[in-house]
Structure formats: C-alpha cells, structure tokens
C-alpha positions in Angstrom: 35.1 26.7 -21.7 33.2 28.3 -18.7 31.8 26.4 -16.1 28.8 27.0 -14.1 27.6 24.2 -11.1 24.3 24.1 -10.6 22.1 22.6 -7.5 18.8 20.9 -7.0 16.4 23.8 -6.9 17.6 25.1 -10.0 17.6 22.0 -11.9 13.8 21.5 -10.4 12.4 24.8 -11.3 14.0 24.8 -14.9 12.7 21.5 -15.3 9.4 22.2 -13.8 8.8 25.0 -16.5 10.0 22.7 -19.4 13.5 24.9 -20.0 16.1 22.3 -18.8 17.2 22.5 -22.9 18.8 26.4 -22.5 21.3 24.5 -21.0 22.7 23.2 -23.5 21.9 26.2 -25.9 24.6 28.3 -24.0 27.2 28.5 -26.4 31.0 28.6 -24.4 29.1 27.4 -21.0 28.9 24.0 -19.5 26.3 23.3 -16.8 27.6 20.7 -14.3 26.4 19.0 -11.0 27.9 17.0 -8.3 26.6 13.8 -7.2 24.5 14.4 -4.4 22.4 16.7 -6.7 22.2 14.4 -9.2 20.7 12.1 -5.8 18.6 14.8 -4.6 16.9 15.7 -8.4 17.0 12.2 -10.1 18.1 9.2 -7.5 15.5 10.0 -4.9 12.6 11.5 -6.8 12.6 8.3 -9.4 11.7 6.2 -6.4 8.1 7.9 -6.2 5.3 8.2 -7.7 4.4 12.0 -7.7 7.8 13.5 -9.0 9.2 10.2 -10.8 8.3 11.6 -14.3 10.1 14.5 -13.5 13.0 12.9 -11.9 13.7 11.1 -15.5 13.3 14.8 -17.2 16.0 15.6 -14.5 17.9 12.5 -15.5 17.8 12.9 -19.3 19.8 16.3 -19.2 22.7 14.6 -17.9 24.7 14.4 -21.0 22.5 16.2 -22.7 23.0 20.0 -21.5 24.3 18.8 -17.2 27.9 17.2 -16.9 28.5 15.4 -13.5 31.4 15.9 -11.7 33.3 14.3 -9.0 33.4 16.2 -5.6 35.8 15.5 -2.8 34.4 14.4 0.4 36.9 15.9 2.8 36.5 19.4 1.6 32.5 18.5 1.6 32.1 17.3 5.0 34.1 20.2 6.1 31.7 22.5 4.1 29.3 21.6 5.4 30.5 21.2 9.1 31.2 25.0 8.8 28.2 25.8 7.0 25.9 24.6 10.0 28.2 25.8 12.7 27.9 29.6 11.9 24.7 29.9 13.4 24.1 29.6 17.0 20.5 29.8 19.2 20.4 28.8 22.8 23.9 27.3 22.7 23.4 24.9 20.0 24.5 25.0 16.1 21.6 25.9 13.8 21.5 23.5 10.6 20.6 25.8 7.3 21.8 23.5 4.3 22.1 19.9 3.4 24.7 18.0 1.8 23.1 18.7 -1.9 24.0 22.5 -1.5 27.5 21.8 -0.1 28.5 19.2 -2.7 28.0 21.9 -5.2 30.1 24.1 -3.4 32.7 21.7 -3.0 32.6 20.4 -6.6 33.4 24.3 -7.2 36.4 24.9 -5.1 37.7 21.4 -6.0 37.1 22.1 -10.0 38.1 25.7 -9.8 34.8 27.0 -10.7 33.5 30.1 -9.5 30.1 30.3 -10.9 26.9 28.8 -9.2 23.2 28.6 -9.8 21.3 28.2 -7.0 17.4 29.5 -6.1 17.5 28.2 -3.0 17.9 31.5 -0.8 19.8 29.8 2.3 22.4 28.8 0.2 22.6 31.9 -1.8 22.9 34.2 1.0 25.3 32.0 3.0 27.5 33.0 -0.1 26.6 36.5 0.0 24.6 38.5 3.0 25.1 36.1 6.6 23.9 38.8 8.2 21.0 38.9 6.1 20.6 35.5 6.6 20.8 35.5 10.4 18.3 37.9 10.2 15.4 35.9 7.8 16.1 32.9 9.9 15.2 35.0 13.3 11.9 36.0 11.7 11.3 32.7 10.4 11.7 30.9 13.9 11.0 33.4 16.2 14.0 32.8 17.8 16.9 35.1 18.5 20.1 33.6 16.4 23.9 34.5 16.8 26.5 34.5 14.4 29.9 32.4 15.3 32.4 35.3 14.6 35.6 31.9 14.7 33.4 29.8 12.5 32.0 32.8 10.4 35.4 33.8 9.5 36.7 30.4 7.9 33.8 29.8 6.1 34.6 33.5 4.4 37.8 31.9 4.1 35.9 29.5 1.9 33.6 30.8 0.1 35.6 33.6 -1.0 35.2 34.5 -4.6 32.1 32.5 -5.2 29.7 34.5 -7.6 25.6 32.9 -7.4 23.4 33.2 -10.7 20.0 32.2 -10.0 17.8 30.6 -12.9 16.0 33.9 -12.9 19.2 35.3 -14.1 20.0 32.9 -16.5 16.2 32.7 -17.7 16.7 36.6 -18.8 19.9 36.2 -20.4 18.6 33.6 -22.5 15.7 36.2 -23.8 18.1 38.7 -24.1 20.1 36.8 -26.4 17.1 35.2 -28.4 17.6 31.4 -27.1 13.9 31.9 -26.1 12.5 33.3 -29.1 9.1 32.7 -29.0 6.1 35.5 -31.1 5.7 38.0 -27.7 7.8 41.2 -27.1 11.0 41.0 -24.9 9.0 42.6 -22.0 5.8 40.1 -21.7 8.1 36.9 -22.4 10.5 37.6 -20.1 7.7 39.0 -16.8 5.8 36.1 -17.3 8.9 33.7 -17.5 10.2 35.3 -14.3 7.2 34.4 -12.5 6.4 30.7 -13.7 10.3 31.0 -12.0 9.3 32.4 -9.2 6.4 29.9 -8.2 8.1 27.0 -9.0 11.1 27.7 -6.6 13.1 30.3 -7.4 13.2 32.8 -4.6 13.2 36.3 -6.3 11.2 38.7 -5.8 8.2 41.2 -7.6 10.3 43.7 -7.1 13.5 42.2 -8.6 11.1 41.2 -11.6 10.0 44.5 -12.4 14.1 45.6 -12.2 15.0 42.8 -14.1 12.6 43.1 -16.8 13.7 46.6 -17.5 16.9 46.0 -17.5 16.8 43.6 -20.8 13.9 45.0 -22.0 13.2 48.7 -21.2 10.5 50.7 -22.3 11.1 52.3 -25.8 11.9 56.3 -25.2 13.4 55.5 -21.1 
C-alpha cells in the first residue's frame, strides 16, 4: 500500500471544507501524520474555544482515514536544524518552518515514504524551488536574504527524492475519479472546490486553478 504523510495545513483546510472523508475513500493509499501534527491540528486547538470543534473533526479522522506514525527525533532535530540554517540575513539564520513541518518530513525519510501533502508554501518550496523561496521571503521582509551554499547542500542531501501533493491536487483527483460525485459538471465542481481550497489555506494560485481545471475537465471539442 502507498503512503502519503500529510501536515497541519492540509489536514486544516480539508477539514475546514468538510472533505477530511476522501481520505479514507482512496483506495490503495494511506494518509498518515506524525505526532507533532497530530499536536499542531488536534492537541493544541482542543484546548480553545474558537477551533476546539474543529480540532475533534481533526481528531476523529485518526483511525478513521489518518494513521499516526512514529518519527525519530534525531533525524527531526537535525531537519530542522538544517531547515532554518539555509537562510541567512545580516549574519543571522532565518527560521522558515516549525517542528510540525519537519516531523512530517522526518516521519518520511524514517518510514520510507516519498509522498507529502503540504499547502503550506514554505515547506513546499523548501522541497522544491530554495531559490524561489529565498526570493518570496525577500519581498515579504524587505530584507535582502542569502542562501548558505554548506548548509543548502545537505539539506539537498535530504530532501532528495521528496515529491509534495497539495490538497488541491488531491481535491482534483478525487473529482476526476468520481469520489466527489455530487449533480454539477466536472468543471464547476472542481473550480469552485479549488477555491473554497484556496481560502482556507492552501496556497495555489488563480492561475494554477484555471490549469488545473482544464486538465481534468477540459472543454468538450479542445
């Protein structure tokens, strides 16, 4: 069986728009999470009163479509020692990701697992784009940012072979394969999905949405 190991902000969003049960309507896939997400989406939240309701919606897919696994803390804190080492402004490191993110990570290298969901766009492009990265974060601070060539280069190391879904991705798949099989055609089911995704957390954008749709549902005669 495939596995795919998901962290907080796409557990939130697919909760927040009531689709945490494609999880476990994947046939062949199992959806699994590391502690500190489990912390970060259930522990935490339950504690309050303006996301506690959703924190127990978080906490009754575990066993029920999410499957925690162990993570190992060496590789973790390393992870994430690396992870907020690569970026350097006036001398000292930049931190980009908590220890939520990196468990996830780490549960993946530990458990051989080379499939991630994530919407959190940090985390995503640390896998895929750091220049990218270095980049947003420069316009976002206003500050001019350097990449740690030495670090950089083990974290590759690292995070080779890693492949990120996002819940947008997964969202689409799931119309595409009539899990979501709800009385609209492919095209308006599947825009309108992708943005409740998108205001709810998942960082895609219009233009990806417009791609997207007509990739699973393209206009009859293109």
């Amino acid at each position: 069986m495939n596995r795919i190991v998901c962290d907080a902000s796409s557990i939130i969003t697919l909760s927040s728009n009531c689709l945490l049960w494609l999880l476990k309507r994947f046939e062949n896939i199992e959806f699994v999470i590391p502690p500190y997400v489990k912390k970060e989406s259930v522990d935490v939240p339950l504690k309050g009163k303006r996301h506690g309701f959703d924190a127990m919606r978080n906490g009754n897919s575990i066993g029920n479509g999410l499957t925690i696994l162990e993570s190992d803390a060496a590789l973790r804190d390393n992870l994430l020692n690396l992870s907020n080492s690569v970026f350097v402004s006036k001398n000292r490191s930049f931190k980009i990701v908590h220890r939520g993110e990196i468990d996830m990570i780490a549960v993946a290298k530990k458990h051989q697992i080379n499939t991630l969901l994530v919407d959190e766009k940090n985390t995503r492009l640390l896998i895929e784009d750091r220049v990218r990265l270095k980049n947003l974060m420069e316009r976002r601070t206003h500050r001019k940012i350097e990449i740690n060539k030495e670090v950089e280069e083990r974290l590759a190391k690292e995070l080779d072979g890693l492949f990120v879904l996002r819940s947008s991705e997964l969202v689409a798949e799931a119309v595409k394969r009539n899990i979501i099989d709800w009385p609209y055609s492919k095209r308006q089911l599947l825009r309108n999905a992708l943005y409740a995704l998108k205001f709810k957390g998942c960082a895609i954008t219009e233009g990806e949405i417009v791609e997207l749709v007509n990739v699973v549902a393209p206009v009859k005669g293109e």
